[in-house]
N, C-alpha and C positions, 0 to 999 in steps of 0.2 A: 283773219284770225285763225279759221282753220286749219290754212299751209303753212302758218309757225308753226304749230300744235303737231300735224304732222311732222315736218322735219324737225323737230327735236326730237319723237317719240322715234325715227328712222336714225336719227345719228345717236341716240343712247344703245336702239337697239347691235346697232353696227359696233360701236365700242364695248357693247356686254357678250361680243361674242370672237373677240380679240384671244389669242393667247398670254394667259400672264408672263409677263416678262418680270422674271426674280433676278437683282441685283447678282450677280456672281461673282465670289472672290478671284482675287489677285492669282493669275493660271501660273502655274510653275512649269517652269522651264531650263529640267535639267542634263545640263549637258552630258551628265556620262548614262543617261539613258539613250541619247540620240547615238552614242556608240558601239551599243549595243546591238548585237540581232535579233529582229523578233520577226516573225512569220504573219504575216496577213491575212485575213479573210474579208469576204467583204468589200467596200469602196475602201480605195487606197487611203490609207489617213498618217500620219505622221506621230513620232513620240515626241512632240515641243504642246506648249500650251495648254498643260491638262491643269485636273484639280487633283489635292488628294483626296483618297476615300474619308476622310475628317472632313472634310472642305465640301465635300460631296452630302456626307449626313448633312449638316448644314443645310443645304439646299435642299434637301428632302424635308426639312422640317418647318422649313418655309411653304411648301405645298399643298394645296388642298384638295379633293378627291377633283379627278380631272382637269387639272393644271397642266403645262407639261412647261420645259425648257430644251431650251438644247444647250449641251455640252460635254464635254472630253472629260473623265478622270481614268484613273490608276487604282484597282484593286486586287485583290490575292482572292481566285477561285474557290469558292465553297462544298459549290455541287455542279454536277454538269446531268444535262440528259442520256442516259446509258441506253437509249434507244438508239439516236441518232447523231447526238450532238445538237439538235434544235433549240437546247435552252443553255444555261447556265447562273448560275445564284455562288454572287460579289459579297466581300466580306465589307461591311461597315462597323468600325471600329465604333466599341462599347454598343450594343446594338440587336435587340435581337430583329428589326426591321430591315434585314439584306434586301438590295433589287433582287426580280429575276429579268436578265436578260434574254430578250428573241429577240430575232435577226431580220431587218426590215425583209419583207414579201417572201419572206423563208425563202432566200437566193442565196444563202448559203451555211451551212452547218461549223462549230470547232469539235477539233477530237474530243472523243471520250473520256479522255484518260488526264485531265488536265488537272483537278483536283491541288490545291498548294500552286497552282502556279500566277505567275502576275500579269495583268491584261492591261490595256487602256482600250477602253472601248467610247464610240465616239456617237451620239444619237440624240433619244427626246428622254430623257427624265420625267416619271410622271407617276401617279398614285393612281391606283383604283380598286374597286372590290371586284376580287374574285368569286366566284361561285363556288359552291361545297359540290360539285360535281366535275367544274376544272383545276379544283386544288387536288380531288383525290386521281386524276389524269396526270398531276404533273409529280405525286405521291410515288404514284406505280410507275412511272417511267424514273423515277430517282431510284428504284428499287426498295423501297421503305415494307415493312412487314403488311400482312394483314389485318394485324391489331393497329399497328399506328395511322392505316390509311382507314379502319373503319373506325374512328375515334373522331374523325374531320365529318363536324356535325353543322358549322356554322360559315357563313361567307364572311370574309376578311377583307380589312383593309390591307393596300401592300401597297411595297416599292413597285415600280416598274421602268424598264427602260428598252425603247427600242433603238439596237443598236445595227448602224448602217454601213460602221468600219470598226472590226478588231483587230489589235495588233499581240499577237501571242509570246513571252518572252521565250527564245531559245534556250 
């Protein structure tokens, strides 16, 4: 009776430490993006099979702190890191909940200067709280004032997303 008892309590524990796997819509796949050029960074990835940034909120809202997913979508630049290019923060439509994108094992950085432009970026989707010590890190490298970086009093919940392939629109 014991070694039941065990092995249930070992095959629940194995399934509660599973990634959630969230149903994800219908990938769009369109053609006059694959015509297009866009610049790489990262592992090679392709413009067929994304989501869009709507498609994308969606999944983000299915999420709960330390969930993650993988998948591809397409959104229009917000902010980027004016250090180095190490970060950058996705526009999600109606929203003030934007991912911030990093770049798996920091192997590679995007320019500075990308601001308005459109990505697909390809990685794990995921929520967690940030610290009031790494949001005002990521404040001062957006270049945000004095006033607005000492006003970040409390840790946040956020998007996040580690991405492993970007594709930059030309």
């Amino acid at each position: 009776m014991h070694l039941r008892a065990f092995i249930l309590l070992f095959v629940v524990c194995l399934l509660s430490c599973k990634e959630k796997q969230q149903p994800v819509s219908p990938m769009v796949a369109d053609a006059g993006l694959q015509q297009e050029e866009w610049e790489s960074f990262g592992e090679k990835i392709t413009p067929l099979d994304y989501l869009t940034a709507a498609d994308m909120k969606k999944q983000y809202a299915g999420l709960n702190i330390n969930d993650t997913i993988d998948v591809k979508f397409i959104a229009t630049v917000n902010s980027v890191c004016k250090m180095k290019g190490c970060w950058m923060v996705l526009d999600l439509p109606d929203t003030s909940e934007d991912p911030q994108v990093k770049f798996k094992d920091y192997g590679f950085f995007v320019p500075k200067d990308i601001e308005g432009s459109r990505v697909i970026v390809e990685g794990k989707a995921f929520i967690e709280e940030v610290s009031v010590e790494d949001q005002k890190h990521y404040a001062k490298d957006a270049g945000k004032s004095v006033e607005e970086i000492n006003s970040i009093t409390s840790s946040q919940k956020t998007y996040g997303f580690l991405a492993r392939g970007v594709l930059l629109k030309k």
